[in-house]
C-alpha beads as a LAMMPS data file, in Angstrom:
LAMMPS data file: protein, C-alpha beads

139 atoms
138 bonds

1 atom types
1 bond types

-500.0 500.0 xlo xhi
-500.0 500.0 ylo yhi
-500.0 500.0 zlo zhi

Masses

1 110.0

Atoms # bond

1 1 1 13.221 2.941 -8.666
2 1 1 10.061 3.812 -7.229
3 1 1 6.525 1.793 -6.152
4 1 1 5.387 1.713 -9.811
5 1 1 8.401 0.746 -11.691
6 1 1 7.156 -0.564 -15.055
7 1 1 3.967 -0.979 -16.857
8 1 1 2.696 -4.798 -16.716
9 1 1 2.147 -6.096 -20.070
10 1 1 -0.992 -6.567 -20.880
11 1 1 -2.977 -9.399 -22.776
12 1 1 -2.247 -8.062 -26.072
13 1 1 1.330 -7.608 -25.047
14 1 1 0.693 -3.741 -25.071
15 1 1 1.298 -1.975 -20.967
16 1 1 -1.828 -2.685 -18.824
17 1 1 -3.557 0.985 -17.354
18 1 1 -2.440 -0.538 -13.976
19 1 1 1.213 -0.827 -12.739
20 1 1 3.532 -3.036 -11.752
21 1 1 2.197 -6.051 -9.399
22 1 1 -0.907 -6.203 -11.077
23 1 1 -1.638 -9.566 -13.636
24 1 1 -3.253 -7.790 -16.255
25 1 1 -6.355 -11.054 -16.529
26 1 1 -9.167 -9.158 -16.310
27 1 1 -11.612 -7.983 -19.203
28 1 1 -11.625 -4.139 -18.234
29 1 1 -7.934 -3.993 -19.881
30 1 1 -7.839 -1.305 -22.875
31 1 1 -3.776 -1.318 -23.726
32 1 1 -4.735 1.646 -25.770
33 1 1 -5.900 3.334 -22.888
34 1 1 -2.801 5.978 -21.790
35 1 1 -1.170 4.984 -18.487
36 1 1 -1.970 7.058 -15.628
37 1 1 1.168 9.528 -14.525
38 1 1 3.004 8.543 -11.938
39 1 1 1.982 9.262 -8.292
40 1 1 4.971 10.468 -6.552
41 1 1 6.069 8.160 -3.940
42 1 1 5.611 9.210 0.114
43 1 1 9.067 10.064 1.141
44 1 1 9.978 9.745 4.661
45 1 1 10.243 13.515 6.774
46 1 1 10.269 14.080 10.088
47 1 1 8.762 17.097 11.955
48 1 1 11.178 20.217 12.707
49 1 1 10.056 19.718 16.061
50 1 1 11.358 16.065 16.151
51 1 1 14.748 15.229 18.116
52 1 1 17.482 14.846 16.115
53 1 1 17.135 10.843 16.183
54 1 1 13.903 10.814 14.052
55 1 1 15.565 13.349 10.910
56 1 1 18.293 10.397 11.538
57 1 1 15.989 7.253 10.931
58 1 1 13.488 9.737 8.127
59 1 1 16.857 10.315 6.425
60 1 1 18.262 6.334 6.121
61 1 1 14.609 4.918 4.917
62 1 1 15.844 4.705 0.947
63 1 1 12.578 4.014 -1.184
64 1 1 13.431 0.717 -1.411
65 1 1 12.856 0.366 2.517
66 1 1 9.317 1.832 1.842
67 1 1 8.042 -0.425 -0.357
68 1 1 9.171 -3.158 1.296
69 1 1 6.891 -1.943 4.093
70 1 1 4.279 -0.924 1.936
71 1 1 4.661 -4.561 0.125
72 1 1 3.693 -5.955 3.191
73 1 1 0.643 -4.800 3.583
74 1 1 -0.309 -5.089 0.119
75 1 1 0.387 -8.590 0.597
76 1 1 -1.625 -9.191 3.789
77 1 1 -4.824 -7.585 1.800
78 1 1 -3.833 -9.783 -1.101
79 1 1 -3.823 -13.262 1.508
80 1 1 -6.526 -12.243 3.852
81 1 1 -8.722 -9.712 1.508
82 1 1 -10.663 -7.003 2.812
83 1 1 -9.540 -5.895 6.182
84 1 1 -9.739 -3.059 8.965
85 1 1 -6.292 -1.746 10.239
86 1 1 -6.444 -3.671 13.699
87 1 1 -6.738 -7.292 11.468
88 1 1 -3.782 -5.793 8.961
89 1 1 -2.026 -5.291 12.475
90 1 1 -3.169 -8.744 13.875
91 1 1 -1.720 -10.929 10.432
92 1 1 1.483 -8.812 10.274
93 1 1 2.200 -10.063 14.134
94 1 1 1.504 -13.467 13.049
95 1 1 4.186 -13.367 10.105
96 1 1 6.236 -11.557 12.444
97 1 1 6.298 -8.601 11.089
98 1 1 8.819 -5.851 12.525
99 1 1 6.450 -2.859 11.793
100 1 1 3.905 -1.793 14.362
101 1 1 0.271 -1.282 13.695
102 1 1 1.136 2.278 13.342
103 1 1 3.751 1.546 11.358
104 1 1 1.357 -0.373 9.253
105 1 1 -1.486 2.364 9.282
106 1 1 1.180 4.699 7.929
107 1 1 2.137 2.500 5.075
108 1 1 -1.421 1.397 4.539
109 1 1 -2.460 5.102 4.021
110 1 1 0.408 6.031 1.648
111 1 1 -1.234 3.097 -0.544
112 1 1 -4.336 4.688 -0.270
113 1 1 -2.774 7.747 -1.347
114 1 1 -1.196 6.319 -4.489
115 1 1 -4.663 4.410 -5.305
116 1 1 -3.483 0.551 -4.321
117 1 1 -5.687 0.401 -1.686
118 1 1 -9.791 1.250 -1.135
119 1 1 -12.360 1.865 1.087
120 1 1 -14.800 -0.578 0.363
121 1 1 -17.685 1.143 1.988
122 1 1 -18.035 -1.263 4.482
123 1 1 -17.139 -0.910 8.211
124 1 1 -16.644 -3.483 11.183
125 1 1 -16.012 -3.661 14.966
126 1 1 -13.079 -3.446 16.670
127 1 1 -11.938 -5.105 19.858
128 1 1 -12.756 -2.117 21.640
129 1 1 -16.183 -1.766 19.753
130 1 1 -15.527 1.155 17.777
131 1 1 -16.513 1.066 13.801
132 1 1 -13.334 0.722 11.460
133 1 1 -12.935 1.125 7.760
134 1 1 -12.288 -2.141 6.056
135 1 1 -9.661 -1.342 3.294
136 1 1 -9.137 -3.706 0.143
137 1 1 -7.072 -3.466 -2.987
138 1 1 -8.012 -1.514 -5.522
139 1 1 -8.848 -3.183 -9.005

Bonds

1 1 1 2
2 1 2 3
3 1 3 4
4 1 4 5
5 1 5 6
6 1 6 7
7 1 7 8
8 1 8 9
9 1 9 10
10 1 10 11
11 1 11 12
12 1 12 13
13 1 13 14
14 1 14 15
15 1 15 16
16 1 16 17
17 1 17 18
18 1 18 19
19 1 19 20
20 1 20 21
21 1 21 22
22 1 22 23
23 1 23 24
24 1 24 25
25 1 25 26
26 1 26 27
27 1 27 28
28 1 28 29
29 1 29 30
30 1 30 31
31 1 31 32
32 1 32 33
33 1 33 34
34 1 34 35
35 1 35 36
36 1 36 37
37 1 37 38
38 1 38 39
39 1 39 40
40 1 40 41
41 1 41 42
42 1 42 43
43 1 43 44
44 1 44 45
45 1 45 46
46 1 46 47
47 1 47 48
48 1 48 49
49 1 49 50
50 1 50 51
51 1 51 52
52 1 52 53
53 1 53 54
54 1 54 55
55 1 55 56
56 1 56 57
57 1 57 58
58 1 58 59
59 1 59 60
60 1 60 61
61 1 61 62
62 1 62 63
63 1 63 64
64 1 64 65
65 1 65 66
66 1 66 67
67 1 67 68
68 1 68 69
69 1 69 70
70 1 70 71
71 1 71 72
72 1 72 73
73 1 73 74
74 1 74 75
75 1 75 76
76 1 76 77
77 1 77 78
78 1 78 79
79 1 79 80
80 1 80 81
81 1 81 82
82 1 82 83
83 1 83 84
84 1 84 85
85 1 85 86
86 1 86 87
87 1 87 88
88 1 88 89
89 1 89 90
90 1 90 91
91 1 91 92
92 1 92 93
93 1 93 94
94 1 94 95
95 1 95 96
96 1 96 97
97 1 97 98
98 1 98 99
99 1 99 100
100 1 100 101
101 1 101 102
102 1 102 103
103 1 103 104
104 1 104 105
105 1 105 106
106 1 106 107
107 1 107 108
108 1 108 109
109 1 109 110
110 1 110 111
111 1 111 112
112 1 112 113
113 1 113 114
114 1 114 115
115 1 115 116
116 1 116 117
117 1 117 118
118 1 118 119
119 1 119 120
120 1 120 121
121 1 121 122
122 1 122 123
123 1 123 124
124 1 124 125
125 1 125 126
126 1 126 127
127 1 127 128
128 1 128 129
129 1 129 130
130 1 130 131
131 1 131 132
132 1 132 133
133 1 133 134
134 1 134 135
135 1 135 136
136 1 136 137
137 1 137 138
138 1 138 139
């Protein structure tokens, strides 16, 4: 089972163009239109020049422990909309959220990877001052 299990149905009960998680209500849906192949999901490594605890941890994260983590941010862009990483960070602490805001940054990236999450173009302060991407979901 990976991130993008099964095609949503779409209006016309034919599979949506997007995956699984997306409701298939908006006007841009063409069920004729072929899905796009499957982008392979980020599997945990660890560096050869990691200590023998981190191949340990890379090697019990199943897939299903990814996308939980990867769920989680999906769902705080979902709640909260557009964000930068430090306000992903800042609502996953609220929901108390065992991941840290690398953590999250990791997971958030491997969605941008797969095409779940944008750039929108946009960019905001941080606390410290410094310009940061706001990501959103992709459409």
């Amino acid at each position: 089972m990976t991130l993008f299990d099964d095609p949503v149905p779409g209006p016309t009960g034919f599979p949506c163009r997007y995956r699984a998680g997306h409701r298939c209500s908006h006007p841009g849906c063409d069920p004729l239109r072929p899905l796009a192949p499957e982008p392979p999901l980020v599997e945990p490594v660890a560096r050869r020049t990691d200590p023998a605890t981190s191949w340990a941890a890379a090697e019990s994260v199943s897939e299903r422990t990814i996308r939980k983590t990867q769920q989680e941010v999906l769902d705080i862009l979902a709640r909260r909309g557009p964000s930068t990483d430090e306000e992903i960070a800042e609502s996953a602490f609220r929901r108390d959220s065992q991941q840290s805001p690398s953590g999250l940054r990791t997971r958030r990236r491997e969605l941008v990877d797969v095409g779940l999450v944008v750039d929108t173009g946009t960019r905001r302060p941080t606390k410290a001052g410094r310009m940061s991407i706001v990501w959103r979901l992709a459409e």
